[in-house]
C-alpha positions in Angstrom: 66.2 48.2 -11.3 63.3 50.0 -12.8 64.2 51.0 -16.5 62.8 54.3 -16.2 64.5 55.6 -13.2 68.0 53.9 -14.6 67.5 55.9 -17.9 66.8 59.1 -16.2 69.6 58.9 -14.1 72.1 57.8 -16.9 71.0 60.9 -18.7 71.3 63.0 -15.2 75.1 61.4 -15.6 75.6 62.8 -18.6 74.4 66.1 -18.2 76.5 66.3 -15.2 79.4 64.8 -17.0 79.4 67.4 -19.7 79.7 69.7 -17.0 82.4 68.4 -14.9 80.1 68.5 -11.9 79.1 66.2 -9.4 75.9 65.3 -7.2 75.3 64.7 -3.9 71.9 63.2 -1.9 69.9 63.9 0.9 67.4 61.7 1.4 64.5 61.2 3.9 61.3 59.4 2.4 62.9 57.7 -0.2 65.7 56.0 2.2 68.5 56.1 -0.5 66.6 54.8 -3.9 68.4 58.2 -5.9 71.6 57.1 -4.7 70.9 53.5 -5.6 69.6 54.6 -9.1 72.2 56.4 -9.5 74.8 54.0 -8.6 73.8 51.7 -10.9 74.9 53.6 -13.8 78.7 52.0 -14.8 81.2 54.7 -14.0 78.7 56.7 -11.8 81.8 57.5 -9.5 82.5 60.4 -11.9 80.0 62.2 -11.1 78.1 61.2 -7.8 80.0 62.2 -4.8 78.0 60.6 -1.9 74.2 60.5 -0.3 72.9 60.9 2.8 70.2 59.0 4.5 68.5 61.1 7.1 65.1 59.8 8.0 64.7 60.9 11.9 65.1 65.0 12.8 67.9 63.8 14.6 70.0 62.3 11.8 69.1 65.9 10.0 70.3 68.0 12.5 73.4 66.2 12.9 74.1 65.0 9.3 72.9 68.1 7.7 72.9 71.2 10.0 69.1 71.2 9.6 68.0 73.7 12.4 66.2 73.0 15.3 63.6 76.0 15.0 62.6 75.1 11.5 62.2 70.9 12.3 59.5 72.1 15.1 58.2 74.9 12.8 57.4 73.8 10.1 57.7 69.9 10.4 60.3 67.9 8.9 58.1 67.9 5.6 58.4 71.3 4.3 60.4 73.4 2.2 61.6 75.3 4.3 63.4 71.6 5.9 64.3 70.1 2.3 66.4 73.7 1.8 68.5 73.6 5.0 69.2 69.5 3.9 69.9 70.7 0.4 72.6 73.4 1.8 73.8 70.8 4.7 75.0 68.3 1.5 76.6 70.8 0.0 78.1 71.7 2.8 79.8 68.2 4.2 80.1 67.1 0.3 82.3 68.0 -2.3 79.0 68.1 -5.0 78.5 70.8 -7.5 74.9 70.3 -6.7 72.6 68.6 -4.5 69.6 67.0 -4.4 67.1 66.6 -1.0 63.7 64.9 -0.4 61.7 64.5 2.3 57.9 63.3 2.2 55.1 61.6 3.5 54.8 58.0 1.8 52.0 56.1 3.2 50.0 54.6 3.8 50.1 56.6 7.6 51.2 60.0 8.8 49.4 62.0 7.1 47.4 64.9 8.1 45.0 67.6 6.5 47.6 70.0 5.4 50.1 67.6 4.6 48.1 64.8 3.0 50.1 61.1 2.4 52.1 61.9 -0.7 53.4 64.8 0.1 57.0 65.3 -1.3 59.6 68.1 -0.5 62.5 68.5 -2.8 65.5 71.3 -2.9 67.7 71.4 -5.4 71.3 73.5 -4.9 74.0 74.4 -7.1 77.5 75.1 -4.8 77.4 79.5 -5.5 74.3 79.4 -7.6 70.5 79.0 -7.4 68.3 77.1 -4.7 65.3 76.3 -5.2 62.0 73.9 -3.9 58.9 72.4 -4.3 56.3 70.7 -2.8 54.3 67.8 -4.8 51.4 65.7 -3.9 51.8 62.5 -5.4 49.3 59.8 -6.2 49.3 56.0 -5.3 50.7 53.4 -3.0 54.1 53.7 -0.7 55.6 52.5 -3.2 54.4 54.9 -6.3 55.0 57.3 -4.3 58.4 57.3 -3.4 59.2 56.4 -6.9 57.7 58.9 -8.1 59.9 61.2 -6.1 62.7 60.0 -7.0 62.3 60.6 -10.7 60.9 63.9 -10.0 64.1 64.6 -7.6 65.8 63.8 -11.1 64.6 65.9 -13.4 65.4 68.8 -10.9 68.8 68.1 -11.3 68.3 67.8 -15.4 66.2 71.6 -15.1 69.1 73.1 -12.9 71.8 71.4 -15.6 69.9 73.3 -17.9 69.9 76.8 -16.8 
């Protein structure tokens, strides 16, 4: 387990501890490495109620409620996407506040407006804010999806924090 990501999601445990809240995951890109992070915190089952691996438009759609109309306009990278996954966890979860990511990794599939390293993340609280962002991260398949996972991590600390 990389140190970095297991201390930022210990302290993502914490803030959601002190809350009494918990999280739940919608990942596309990153195939389940929050939920793994996260997991390996002892006593992480306080606070992180389950994840979601949805990597095909299918497995959106009928995981998430991600709609048809806004997979086939404006792609399955977007934010537009990574909202409707964010509300679909919240939805068939019993999370506080969710977490969704959907990218382009590498080293293929990539085009000129979405170049490789293209992250999507949503971030919803259960009656409170939503809210995305798109990133263009640097590097390898590999740095990349880290690097969205700890990014998808500190969204949840800057929500905890409002």
């Amino acid at each position: 387990m990389d140190e970095s990501l297991f201390h930022l999601a210990e302290e993502t445990g914490h803030a959601l501890k002190a809350r009494g809240w918990t999280l739940a995951t919608a990942e596309s890109c990153t195939g389940g490495w929050v939920g793994e992070s996260v997991t390996a915190v002892a006593g992480s089952s306080s606070w992180y109620d389950r994840g979601f691996i949805t990597y095909t438009n299918a497995s959106k759609q009928e995981m998430l409620g991600v709609q048809a109309e806004t997979l086939e306009n404006t792609g399955a990278v977007s934010e537009a996407t990574v909202c409707e996954m964010a509300a679909g966890t919240l939805l068939h979860s019993q999370a506080d506040i969710s977490l969704a990511i959907s990218g382009i990794a590498g080293p293929g599939g990539g085009s000129p407006d979405k170049p490789v390293g293209t992250v999507c993340f949503a971030w919803a609280v259960r009656n409170g804010p939503l809210k995305s962002e798109r990133c263009v991260f640097a590097g390898d398949r590999f740095s990349v999806r880290h690097q969205a996972v700890a990014h998808a991590l500190q969204g949840v600390l800057a929500l905890l924090q409002l």
